[in-house]
PAPADREN-242827 format. One line per field, with one value per residue (C-alpha): chain; x, y, z; residue in three letters. Coordinates in pm, 1 decimal, padded with zeros to 6 digits, always signed. Layout:
N
chain: (A	...)
px: (X	...)
py: (Y	...)
pz: (Z	...)
resn: (ALA	...)
END
This chain:
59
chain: (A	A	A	A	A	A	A	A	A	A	A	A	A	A	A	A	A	A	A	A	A	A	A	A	A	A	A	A	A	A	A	A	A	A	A	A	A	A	A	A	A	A	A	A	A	A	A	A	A	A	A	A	A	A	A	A	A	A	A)
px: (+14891.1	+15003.6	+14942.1	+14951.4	+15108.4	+15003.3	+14784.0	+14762.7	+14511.7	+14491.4	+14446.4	+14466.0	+14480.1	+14486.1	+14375.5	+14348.0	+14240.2	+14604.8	+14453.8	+14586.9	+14934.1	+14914.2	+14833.2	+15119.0	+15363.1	+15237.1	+15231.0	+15617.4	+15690.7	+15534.3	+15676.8	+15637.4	+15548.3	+15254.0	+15089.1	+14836.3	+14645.9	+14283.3	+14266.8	+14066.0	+14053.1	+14426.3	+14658.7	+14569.4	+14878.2	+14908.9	+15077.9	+15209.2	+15524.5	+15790.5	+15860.3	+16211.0	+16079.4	+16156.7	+15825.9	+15732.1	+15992.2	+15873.6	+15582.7)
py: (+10617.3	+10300.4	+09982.2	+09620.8	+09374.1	+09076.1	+09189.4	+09534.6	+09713.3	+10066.8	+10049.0	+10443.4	+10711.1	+11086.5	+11341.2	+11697.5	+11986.1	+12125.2	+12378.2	+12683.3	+12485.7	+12485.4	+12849.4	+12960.8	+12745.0	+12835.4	+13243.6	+13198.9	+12974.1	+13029.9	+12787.7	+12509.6	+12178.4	+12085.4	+11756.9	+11610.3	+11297.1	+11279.4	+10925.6	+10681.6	+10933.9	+11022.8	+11320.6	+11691.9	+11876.6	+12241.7	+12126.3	+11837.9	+11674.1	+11615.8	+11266.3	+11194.0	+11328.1	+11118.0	+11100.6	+10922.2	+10683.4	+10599.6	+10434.0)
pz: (+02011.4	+02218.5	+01966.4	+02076.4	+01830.1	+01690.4	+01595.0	+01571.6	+01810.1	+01929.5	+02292.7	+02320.4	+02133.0	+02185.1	+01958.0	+01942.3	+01679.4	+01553.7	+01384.4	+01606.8	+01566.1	+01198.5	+01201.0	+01419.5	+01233.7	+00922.7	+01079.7	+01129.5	+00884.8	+00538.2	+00358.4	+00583.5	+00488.3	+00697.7	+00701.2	+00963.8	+00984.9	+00985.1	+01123.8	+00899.0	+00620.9	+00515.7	+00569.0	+00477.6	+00372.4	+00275.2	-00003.8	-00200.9	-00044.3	-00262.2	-00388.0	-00178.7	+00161.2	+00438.8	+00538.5	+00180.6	+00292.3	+00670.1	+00468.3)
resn: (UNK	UNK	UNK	UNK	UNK	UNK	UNK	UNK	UNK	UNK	UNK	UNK	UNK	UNK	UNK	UNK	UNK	UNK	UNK	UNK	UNK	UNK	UNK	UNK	UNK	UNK	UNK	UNK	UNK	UNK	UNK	UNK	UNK	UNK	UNK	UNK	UNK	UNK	UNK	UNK	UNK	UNK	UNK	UNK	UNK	UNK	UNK	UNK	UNK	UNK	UNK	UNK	UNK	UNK	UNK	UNK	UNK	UNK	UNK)
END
């Protein structure tokens, strides 16, 4: 994603179905966390993050 700022504005974005990479990592991997966005919805995770990740603190 390339963002302009002020303001913000996507000027490009590229997306793709990870679903093939969340099976493979998740194939070799079991307990992997695994957490993709689903852009204007949220984030689907496999399973709830805990609370001190560093990904809850990026945000």
């Amino acid at each position: 994603m390339i963002v302009e700022y002020p303001p913000v504005e996507v000027v490009h974005e590229e997306t793709f179905d990870a679903a093939a990479v969340v099976h493979d990592v998740l194939r070799l991997h079991p307990q992997a966390l695994v957490g993709v966005e689903e852009r204007g919805k949220g984030y689907r995770v496999n399973r709830p993050f805990p609370r001190a990740s560093s990904a809850a603190r990026w945000w």
